[in-house]
N, C-alpha and C positions, 0 to 999 in steps of 0.2 A: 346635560352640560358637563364639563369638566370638575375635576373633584374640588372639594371649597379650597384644598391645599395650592390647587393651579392660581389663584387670583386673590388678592387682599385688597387693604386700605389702608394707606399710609395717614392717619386720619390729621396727622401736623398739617401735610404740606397740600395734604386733598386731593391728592393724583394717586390715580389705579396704577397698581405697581406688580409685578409676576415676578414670579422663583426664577424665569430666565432672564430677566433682567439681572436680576444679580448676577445670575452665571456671568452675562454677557457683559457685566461693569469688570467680574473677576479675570475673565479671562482679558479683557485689553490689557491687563496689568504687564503679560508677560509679551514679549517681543514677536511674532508671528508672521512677518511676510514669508515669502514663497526663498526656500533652503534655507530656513531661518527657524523650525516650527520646534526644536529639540524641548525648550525652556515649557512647552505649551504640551507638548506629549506626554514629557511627564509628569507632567500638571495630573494631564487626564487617568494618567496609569496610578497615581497617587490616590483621586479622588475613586477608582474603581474598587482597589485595596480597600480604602476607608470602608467605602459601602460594600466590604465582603460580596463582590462581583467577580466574575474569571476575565481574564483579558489579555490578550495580547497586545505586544507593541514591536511591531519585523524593524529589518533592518535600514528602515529609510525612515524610520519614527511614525508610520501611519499607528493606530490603535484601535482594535477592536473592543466593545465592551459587550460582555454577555449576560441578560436576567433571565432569569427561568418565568415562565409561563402561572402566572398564579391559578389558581383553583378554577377548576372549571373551564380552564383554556388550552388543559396540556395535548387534547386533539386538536387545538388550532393551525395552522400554516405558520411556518416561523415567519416573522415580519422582520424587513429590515431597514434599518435609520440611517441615512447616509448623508454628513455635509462635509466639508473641506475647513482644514482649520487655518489655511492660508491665507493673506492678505495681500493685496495690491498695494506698496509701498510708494506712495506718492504723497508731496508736500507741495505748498506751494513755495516761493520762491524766497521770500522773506524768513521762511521756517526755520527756525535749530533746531527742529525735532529730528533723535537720529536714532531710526528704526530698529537699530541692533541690541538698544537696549532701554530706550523710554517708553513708558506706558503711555499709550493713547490717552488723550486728555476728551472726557467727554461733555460739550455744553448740551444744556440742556433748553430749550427755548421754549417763549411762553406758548406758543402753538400748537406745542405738545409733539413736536420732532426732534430729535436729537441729531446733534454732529459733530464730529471732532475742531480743534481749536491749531486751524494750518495743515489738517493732515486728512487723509481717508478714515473714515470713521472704521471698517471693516465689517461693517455689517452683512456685506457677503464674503465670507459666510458667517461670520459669528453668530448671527441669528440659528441657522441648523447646530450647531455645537452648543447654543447654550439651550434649545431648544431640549435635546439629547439627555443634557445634565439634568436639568428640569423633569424627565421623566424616567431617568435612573434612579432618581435620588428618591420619586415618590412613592411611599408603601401605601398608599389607598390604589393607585391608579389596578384596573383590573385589565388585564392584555396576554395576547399569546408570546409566544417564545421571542425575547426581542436580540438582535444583533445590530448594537450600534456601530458604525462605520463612519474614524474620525482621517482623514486622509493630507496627505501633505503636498504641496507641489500643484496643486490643479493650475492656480494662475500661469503658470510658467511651460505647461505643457501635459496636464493631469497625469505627471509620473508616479507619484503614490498610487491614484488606482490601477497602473498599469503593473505595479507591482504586486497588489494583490493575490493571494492564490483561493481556488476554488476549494479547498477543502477546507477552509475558515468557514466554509455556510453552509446552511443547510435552509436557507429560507426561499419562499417561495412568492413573496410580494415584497418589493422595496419603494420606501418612498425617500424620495430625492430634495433634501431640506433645501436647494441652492435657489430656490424659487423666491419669485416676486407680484409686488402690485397684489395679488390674494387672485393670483391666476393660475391655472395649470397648463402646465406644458405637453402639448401632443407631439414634438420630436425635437429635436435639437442638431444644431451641426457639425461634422467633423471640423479635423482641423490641421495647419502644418505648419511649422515653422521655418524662415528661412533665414542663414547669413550673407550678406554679401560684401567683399573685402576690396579693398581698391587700394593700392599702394601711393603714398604722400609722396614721394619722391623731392624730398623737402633740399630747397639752396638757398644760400643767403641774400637779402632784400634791401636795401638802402631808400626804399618806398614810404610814403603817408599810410598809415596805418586807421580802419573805421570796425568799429563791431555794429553789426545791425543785427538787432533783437526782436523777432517776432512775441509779441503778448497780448494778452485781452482774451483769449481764447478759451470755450467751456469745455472744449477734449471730451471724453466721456470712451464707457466701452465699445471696443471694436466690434463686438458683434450684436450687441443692442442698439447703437447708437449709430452704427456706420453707414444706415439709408439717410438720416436727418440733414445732409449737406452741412456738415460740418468743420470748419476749416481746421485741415491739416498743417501744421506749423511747420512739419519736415519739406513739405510740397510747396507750402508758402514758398519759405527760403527759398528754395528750390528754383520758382519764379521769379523771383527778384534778382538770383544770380544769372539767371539766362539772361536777363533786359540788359543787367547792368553788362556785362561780356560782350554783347551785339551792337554796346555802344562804346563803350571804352576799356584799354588795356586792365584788367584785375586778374590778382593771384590770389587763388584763396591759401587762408595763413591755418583757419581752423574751422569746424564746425558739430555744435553737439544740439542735438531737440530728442525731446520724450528720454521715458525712461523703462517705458514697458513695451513690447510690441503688443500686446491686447490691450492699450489703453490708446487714444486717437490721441497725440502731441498735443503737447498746449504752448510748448515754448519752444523758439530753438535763437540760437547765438551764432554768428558766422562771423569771423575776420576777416578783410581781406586787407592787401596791400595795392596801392596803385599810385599811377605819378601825381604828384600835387596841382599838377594843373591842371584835372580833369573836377576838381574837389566840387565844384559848382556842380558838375554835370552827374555826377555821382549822385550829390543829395536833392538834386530834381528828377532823378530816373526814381528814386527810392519815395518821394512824394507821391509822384505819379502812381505809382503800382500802390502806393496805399490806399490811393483816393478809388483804385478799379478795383482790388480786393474787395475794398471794403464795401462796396456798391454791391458786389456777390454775397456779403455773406451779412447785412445786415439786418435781416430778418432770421439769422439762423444764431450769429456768433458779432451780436454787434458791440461788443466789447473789445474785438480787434482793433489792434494799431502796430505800427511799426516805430521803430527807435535808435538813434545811432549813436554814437559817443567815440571820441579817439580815443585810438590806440596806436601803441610801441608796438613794432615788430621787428623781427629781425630775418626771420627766413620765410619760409612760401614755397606752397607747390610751384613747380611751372608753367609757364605759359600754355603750354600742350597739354601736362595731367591737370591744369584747373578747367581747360576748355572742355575734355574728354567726361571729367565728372561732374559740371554742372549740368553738358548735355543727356549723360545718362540720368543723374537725377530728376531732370525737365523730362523726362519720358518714361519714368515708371509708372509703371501703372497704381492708381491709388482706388479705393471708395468702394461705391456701390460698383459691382460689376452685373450682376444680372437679378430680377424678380420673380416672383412664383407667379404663373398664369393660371394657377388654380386656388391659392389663399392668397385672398386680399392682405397686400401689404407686409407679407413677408422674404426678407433679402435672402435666396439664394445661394450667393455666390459674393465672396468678398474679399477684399487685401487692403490690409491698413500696415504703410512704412511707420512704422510704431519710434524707432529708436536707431540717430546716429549718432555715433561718437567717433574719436579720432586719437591718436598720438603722433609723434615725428613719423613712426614708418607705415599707419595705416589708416582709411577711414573704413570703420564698421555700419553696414547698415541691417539693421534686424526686422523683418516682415511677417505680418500674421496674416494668413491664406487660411480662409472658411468658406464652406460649402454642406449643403445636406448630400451632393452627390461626391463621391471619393475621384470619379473621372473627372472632374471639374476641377478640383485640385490639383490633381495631375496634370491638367490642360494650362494651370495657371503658372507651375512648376514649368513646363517645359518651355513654353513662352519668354519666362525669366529668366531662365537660362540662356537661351537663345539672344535675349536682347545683352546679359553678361559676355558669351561668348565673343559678342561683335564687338566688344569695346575691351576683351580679353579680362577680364574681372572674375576672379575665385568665388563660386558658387557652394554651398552644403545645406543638407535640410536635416531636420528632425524633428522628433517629438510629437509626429502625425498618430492623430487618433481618431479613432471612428466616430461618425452620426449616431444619434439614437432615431431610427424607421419609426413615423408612423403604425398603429395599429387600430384598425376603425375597433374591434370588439377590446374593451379593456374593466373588466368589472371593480377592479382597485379604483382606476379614475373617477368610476360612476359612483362609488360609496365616496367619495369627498366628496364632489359636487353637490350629489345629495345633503350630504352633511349640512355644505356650506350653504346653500338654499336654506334648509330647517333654520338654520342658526341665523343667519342675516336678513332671510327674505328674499333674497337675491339671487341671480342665478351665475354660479361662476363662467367665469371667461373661460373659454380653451383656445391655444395660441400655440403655433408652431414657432418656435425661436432659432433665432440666427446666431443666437450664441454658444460657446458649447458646453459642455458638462459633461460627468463623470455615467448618464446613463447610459452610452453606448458599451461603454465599460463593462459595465455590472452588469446588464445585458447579456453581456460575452464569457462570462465567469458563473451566471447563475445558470440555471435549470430550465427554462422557456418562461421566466420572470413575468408575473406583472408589475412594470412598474409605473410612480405616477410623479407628480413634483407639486409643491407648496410653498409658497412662504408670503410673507409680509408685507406692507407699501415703502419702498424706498428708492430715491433718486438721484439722480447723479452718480451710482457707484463706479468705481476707478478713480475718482479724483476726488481732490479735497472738498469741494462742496458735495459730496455725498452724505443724505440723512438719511432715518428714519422714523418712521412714524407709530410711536408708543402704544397708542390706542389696538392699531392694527396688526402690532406683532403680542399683544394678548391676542386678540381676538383669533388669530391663524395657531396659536395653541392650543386656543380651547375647541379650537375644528379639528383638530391635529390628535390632542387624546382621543377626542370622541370618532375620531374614525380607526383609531387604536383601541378600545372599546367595542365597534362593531365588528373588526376582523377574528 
């Protein structure tokens, strides 16, 4: 088992409580989503100094932390420890938390999960970063050469790991903290980013003015969550504006949903203006699509509903750019796109319209495209362009990053499994995932690596009702040294 320093007794309140828990209360203190991680880097470069460690921190704030090999492990393989110290910034709607510089507030509930109060808790990854601390900081722990790896930016397009350079390591097995459920991961998927831009062409309105508000919606990650049929709020919209248009004159005035393209919407708001005579026919088109909606998705997202309220306008697309981009929007493609015919129940091939926004001279729409195969992306790209080209709309991508392949032979995986068997009784899951991560990465930087992935029970993550589950993020520690120990 792990050394007695890894696990106590808080004997007041009678809950098992770990050294990374603390980390992980410490580090919400400071500000961390994705281009935001400055306050939190040099947290860690601070805390490296304290504990007389080497370390770098490059030019985008990633930090590497370096321990020597204690006695008896200096021929071991250098191991290395790798999570992302960014978070997914998302609140729910009522919130005044404002990410830039409030400390995550965290409840603690009697079930023994914890979650933040309006906001994402950050558990992915905060659990690998305080996991990291936890085992920098221990002088019993016995382990070979370790190179911790704290990175910036994964939510937004794993730019920190892209940044990385190979002459930082010299290790020959990484384990990949970004893990869940107490499962390991056998590959993971690439990934691309898209914008797409549509000019407002905005005139002045003498029109009734309506906001209809998509809500109720559980959103969740684009690439964990995006087989569950889950209602899209950007696509909602989307369909409510084709009905209402097919029946009566509407301009659209405005429209904003989501706030990440790797998190599935949960909200969006649309303006429109139209004549006041239509007012009846308007708020029974927008009924009706609620009552079919909602017939779709109440077994997945039965919390949905739709909602309208007036509004003052004064300008408006035109009748021609509102026509041209509801029907574009009614025809992107969203969701699941294709399945593995060889492991059960893992997605493929994906696109989630993650985030529109708008101003007087444009609406932005931002798309996350995932794939285990890098041609499929490519297929999904050209496709979208093609449907932008038709309707003339400004196209750009970036921030495409590689799969992590499959490997049937992986002896790093096998010594956790192992492990986690001894330790539980149980035999662990191995899951190919449709989400992506930094292993394809570190893959491409290390030496012909084994790498494996771990971490803890947690749900919901991307959104505010994201928790975790205390009991099991000791327990994935104390698997976590002890397979630190056998390497």
């Amino acid at each position: 088992m792990a050394s007695s320093s890894a696990t106590r007794i808080d004997a007041s309140e009678g809950e098992i409580m770990t050294r990374c828990y603390d980390f992980f209360k410490e580090t919400c203190k400071f500000p961390h989503g994705s281009y935001n991680e400055k306050q939190l880097s040099d947290y860690l470069v601070e805390f490296a100094k304290k504990n007389d460690l080497k370390v770098i921190q490059d030019d985008m704030f990633n930090v590497v932390i370096y321990k020597d090999a204690t006695p008896g492990y200096e021929d071991h393989d250098t191991l290395m420890l790798q999570a992302h110290m960014d978070m997914v910034d998302e609140k729910n709607k009522e919130s005044n938390h404002d990410f830039t510089k409030d400390p995550i507030e965290i409840i603690e509930m009697e079930d023994g999960w914890i979650k933040a109060n309006g906001t994402t808790l950050g558990a992915d990854d905060g659990i690998g970063t305080a996991y990291m601390l936890a085992i920098l900081e221990d002088k019993t722990l016995e382990h070979p050469a370790l190179e911790c790896v704290f990175t910036v930016q994964e939510e937004v397009g794993l730019f920190g790991a892209m940044n990385l350079k190979a002459e930082y390591f010299k290790a020959k097995n990484a384990i990949s903290l970004d893990g869940g459920d107490e499962k390991t991961l056998l590959s993971s998927a690439g990934g691309r980013r898209v914008e797409i831009k549509i000019p407002m062409g905005c005139q002045p309105v003498h029109t009734k003015g309506l906001r209809i508000m998509v809500r109720g919606l559980q959103g969740g990650h684009s690439g964990g969550s995006i087989d569950k049929e889950l209602g899209n709020s950007n696509k909602i919209m989307g369909r409510v504006l084709y009905h209402l248009q097919k029946a009566v004159d509407i301009r659209l005035v405005s429209i904003e949903g989501g706030s990440k393209d790797n998190a599935i919407p949960r909200e969006n708001d649309a303006v429109i203006a139209y004549d006041e005579k239509d007012h009846d026919q308007v708020l029974a088109i927008i009924k009706k699509q609620e009552e079919d909606i909602f017939a779709l998705l109440e077994f997945s997202d039965a919390g949905f509903k739709l909602s309208v309220e007036e509004e003052t306008v004064s300008q408006s697309m035109s009748k021609y750019n509102t026509k041209q981009f509801i029907r574009f929007l009614y025809l992107l493609p969203n969701g699941l796109i294709s399945k593995s015919m060889n492991i059960p129940g893992l997605t493929l091939t994906s696109l989630n319209v993650g985030v529109i926004s708008c101003n007087e001279v444009s609406i932005v729409i931002h798309l996350s495209l995932r794939s285990a195969y890098n041609e499929s992306i490519d297929e999904m790209t050209y496709s979208i362009k093609e449907l932008c080209d038709l309707f003339e709309y400004s196209m750009s991508t970036d921030s495409s990053y590689p799969g992590w392949r499959y490997k049937e032979i992986n002896p790093l995986r096998d010594v956790i499994c192992e492990i986690y068997k001894d330790m539980t009784g149980n035999e662990m899951e191995k899951v190919a995932a449709h989400g992506g991560n930094e292993c394809g990465i570190l893959e491409s930087i290390l030496d012909n690596p084994n790498i494996a992935n771990l971490g803890p029970c947690m749900k919901y993550i991307h959104t505010p009702q994201e928790t975790l589950q205390l009991e099991s993020f000791d327990r994935m520690y104390d698997v976590l040294v002890n397979v630190i120990k056998r390497l």
